[in-house]
N, C-alpha and C positions, 0 to 999 in steps of 0.2 A: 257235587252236582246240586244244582238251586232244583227245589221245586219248586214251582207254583200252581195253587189248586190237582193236583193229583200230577200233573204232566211237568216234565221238566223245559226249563227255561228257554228259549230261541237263541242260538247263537248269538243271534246279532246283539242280546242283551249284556251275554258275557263280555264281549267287546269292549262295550260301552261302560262296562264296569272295570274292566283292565282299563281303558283309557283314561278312565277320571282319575285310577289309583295313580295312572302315570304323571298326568299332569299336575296331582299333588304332589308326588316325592318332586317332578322337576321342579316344586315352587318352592316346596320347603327346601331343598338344595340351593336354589338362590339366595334363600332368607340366610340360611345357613353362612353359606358364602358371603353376604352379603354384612351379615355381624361379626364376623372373623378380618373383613377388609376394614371395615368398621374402628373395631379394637384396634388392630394395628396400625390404624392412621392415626388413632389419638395417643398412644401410646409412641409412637415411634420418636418421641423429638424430644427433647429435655426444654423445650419453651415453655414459661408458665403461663396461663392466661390470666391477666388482672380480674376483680370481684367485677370491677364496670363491663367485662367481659362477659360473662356469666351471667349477669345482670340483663345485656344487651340479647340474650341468644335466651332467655326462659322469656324476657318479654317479648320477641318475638315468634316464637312456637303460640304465646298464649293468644296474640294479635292473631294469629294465622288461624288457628282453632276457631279463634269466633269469628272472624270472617266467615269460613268454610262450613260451621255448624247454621250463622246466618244466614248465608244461600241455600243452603241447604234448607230451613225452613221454609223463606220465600218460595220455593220450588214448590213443595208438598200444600204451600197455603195455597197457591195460586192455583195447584192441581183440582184440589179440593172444594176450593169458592166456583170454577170454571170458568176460570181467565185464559185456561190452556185450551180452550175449544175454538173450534175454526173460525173465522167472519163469516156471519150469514149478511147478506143484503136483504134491507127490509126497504120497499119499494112503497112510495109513495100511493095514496087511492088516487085513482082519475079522478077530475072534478066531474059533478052531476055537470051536461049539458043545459037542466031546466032553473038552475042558480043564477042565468046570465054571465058567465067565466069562458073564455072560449081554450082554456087550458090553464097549468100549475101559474100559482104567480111568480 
């Protein structure tokens, strides 16, 4: 039984704490799954891959990475500078009537 501050917990807390645990074992169960189908896809074939293969496949993880790590900056720069805030409309002054202008030029 959780306490907190002398009283124990609301249901609706426990819940929410069974449901994260759930939705972590479902994720790690995928990962899981997911390096087991993994393994057996690269092991399953007796093909070799040439060095220009290998060569081709780490420099494109490395391409991809900085891709991905550069938008990822541009995102956080632009959040930070405030390029990500709304359009405001800045409206022109009316002209003084006593300048001789009878409106904007």
């Amino acid at each position: 039984m959780n306490v907190t501050g002398g009283q124990p917990a609301p249901p609706e807390a426990q819940d929410s704490k069974l449901a994260r645990w759930l939705v972590v074992a479902v994720l790690c169960a995928i990962l899981v799954a997911a390096c087991v189908l993994g393994y057996l896809g690269w092991t399953s074939t007796d093909t070799s891959v040439p060095a220009s293969g290998y060569v081709a496949l780490v420099l494109g993880v490395v391409f991809s990475l900085v891709v991905g790590v550069g938008l990822m900056a541009l995102v956080f720069y632009s959040s930070r500078k405030g390029y990500d805030e709304p359009v405001v409309l800045i409206r022109e002054p009316e002209s003084d009537p006593d300048d001789g202008h009878s409106g904007p030029r």
